[in-house]
N, C-alpha and C positions, 0 to 999 in steps of 0.2 A: 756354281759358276759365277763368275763374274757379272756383275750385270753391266750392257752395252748405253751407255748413253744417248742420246737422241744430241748429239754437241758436230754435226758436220763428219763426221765417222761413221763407219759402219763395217760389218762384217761378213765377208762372203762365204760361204759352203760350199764345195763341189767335192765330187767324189774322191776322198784321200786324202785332202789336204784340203785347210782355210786359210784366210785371209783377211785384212782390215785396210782399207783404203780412205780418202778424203775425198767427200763431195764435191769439193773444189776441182779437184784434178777428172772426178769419175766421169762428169759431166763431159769431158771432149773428146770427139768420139774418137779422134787417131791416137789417144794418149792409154797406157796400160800402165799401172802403179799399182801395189801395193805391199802391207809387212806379213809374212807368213806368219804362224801360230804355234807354239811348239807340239801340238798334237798330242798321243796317247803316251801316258808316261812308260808303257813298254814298249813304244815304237819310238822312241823323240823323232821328231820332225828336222834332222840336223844337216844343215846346207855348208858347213865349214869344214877345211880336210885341215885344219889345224887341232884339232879336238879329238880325232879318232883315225884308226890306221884302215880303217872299213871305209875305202876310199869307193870303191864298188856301189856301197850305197849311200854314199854322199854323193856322186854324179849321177846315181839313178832317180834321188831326192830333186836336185837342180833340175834335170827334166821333166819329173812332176811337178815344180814352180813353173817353168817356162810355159809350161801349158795352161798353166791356169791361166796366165795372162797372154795366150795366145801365138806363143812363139816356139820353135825350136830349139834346143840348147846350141846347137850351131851358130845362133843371132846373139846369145850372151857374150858378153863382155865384163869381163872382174878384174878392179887393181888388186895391187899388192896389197894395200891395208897395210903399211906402214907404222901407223898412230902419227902423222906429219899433218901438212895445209898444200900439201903437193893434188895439183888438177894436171888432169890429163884431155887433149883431145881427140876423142877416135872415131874414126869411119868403117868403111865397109872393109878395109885392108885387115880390121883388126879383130872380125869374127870371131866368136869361142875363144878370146886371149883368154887365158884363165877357166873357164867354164871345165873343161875336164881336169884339169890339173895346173894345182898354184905357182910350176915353175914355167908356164904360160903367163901369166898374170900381167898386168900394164904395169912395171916396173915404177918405185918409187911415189906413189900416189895413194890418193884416199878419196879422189873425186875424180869424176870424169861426165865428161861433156860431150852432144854430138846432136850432130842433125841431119842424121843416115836413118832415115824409115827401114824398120825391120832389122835393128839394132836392142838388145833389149841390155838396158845396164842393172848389174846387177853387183850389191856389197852385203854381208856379213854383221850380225849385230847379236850384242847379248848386254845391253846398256847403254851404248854409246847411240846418238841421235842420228838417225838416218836423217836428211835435209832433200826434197823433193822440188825441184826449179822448171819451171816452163817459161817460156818466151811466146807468148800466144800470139806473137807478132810474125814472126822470123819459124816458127816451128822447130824451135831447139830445146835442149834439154838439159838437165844436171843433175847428178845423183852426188850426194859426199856423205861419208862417214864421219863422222864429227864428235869425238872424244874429249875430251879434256884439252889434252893437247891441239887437237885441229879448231877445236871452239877458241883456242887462246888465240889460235893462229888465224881465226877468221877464214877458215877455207869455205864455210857459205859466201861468204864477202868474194872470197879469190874464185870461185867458182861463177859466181856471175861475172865479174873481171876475164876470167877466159872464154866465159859465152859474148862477151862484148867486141873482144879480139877476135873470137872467130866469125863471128857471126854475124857481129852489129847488135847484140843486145843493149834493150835497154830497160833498168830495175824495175821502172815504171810501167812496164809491157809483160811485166813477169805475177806469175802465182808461185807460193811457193807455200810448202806443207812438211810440216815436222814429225814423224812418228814419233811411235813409243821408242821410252827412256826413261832413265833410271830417273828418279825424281828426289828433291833437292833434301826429303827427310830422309834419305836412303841415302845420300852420297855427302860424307862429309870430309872435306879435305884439308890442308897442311899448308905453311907459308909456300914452300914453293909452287904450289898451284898457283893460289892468288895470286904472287906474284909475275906467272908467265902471263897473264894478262894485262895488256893495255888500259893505263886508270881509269878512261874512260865505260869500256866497258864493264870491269871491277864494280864501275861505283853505277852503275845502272841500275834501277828501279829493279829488286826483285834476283838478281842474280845469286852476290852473295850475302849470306846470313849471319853473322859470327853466331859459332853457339859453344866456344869455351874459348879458352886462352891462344892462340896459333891454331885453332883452328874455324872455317866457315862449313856450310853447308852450299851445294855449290847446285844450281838451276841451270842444266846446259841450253834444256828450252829455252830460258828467258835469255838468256845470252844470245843465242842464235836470233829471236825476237829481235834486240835491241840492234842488231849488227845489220840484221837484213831492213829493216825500218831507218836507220840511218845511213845506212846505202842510197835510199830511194822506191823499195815496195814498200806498194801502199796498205796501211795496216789489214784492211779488209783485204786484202789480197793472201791472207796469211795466214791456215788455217794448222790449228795444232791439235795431235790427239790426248783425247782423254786418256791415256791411260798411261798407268806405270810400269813396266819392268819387274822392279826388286817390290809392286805390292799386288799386282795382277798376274801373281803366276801362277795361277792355273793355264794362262794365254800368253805366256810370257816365258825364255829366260832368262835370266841374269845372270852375269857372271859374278854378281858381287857379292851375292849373296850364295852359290856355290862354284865355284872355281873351278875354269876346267869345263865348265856343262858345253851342254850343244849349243850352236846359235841359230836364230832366225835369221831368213834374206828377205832384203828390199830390193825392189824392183822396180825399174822405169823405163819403157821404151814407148818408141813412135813404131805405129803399124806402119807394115808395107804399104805404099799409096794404090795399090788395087782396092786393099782393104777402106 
């Protein structure tokens, strides 16, 4: 097995299903996050109805997440997953979008934002960086899936910009925490990636790597790092997990590395305020 670092991360157990979360986020008590695990290689763990026609037990899967972090699946909420920089903002109107079935889904999005207790948001991953947002000020939230394409397009950036709009965020009053993700020796890309990014953050400390002719090695972490640090969170407020994707899979899976596989869900919600 993997071994778990003592780095602000850790790993939860409960009956059926694990988990990994950030100390940053765990410590408040109305806040519920975390990345699920892919579980027994003859059960996968798989929370996406894009991947398998066993829709049955990808909705029975989602209600064994919701519970782990203490909700109903009636309180989830799922965009589209597009691969875009599209945020969305939902409240209580927008219960279960998505959660049984992806032609529910928050239309045309990859983030979504909200400050309805007993809302839990939830996205899809098998490489791409889950992005984790609190506003410890205002008690809002933001969950984005953040690809290639959504890291070019700064939708951590446009996700706090929509919690600003709604809410009155401000970057400086926020934590925010990066899951697992494919890491930057596992993901090597091509001129047109590089170039969907702004020069600025291209040429950031740590993003991209060249490692032959047209093409780089690409750190979505450090990107998202650099994007939300020149927004205005404060570095310490920023906490990133140890681990990779495409080299921690036994706990992990990527799509890069088999195509097609199951994914992992992330999760984020604010409890009920009884709770």
């Amino acid at each position: 097995m993997t071994s778990l670092p003592a780095s602000g991360w850790r790993r939860v157990d409960s009956t059926g299903a694990s988990f990994v979360c950030a100390d940053l986020l765990a410590g408040i008590p109305f806040v519920r996050h975390g990345v699920t695990l892919r579980g027994p290689a003859d059960t996968p763990f798989n929370l996406s109805f894009s991947v398998t026609d066993d829709r049955d037990t990808v909705r029975a899967n989602r209600a064994r997440a919701c519970a782990l972090f203490g909700f109903e699946i009636g309180g989830l909420v799922v965009p589209a997953q597009v691969h875009g920089a599209g945020v969305a903002v939902v409240g209580a109107q927008d219960r279960s979008a998505g959660a049984l079935s992806p032609a529910t889904a928050i239309s045309d999005c990859d983030a979504l934002v909200t400050d309805t207790p007993g809302l839990l948001l939830g996205i899809t991953i098998a490489d791409c960086l889950p992005v984790f947002l609190l506003d410890t000020v205002r008690n809002a939230i933001g969950l984005a899936h953040s690809g290639w394409r959504g890291t070019a397009g700064r939708i951590a950036v446009r996700t706090l910009e929509a919690m600003a709009q709604a809410f009155g965020t401000r970057p400086e009053d926020c934590l925010a925490a990066h899951g697992p993700c494919i890491g930057p020796d596992g993901y090597e890309v091509d001129t047109r990636v590089y170039e969907a990014f702004a020069s600025a953050d291209a040429c950031a400390p740590g993003v991209f790597s060249p490692t032959r002719p047209g093409h780089w090695s690409l750190d979505l972490a450090a990107a998202v790092r650099h994007q939300l640090r020149t927004c205005g969170v404060p570095e310490t407020a920023i906490s990133l997990a140890p681990w990779r994707t495409d080299r921690d899979t036994d706990l992990f899976f990527s799509h890069r590395l088999v195509s097609g596989c199951p994914r992992m869900g992330a999760f984020l919600g604010l409890l009920p305020a009884a709770e």
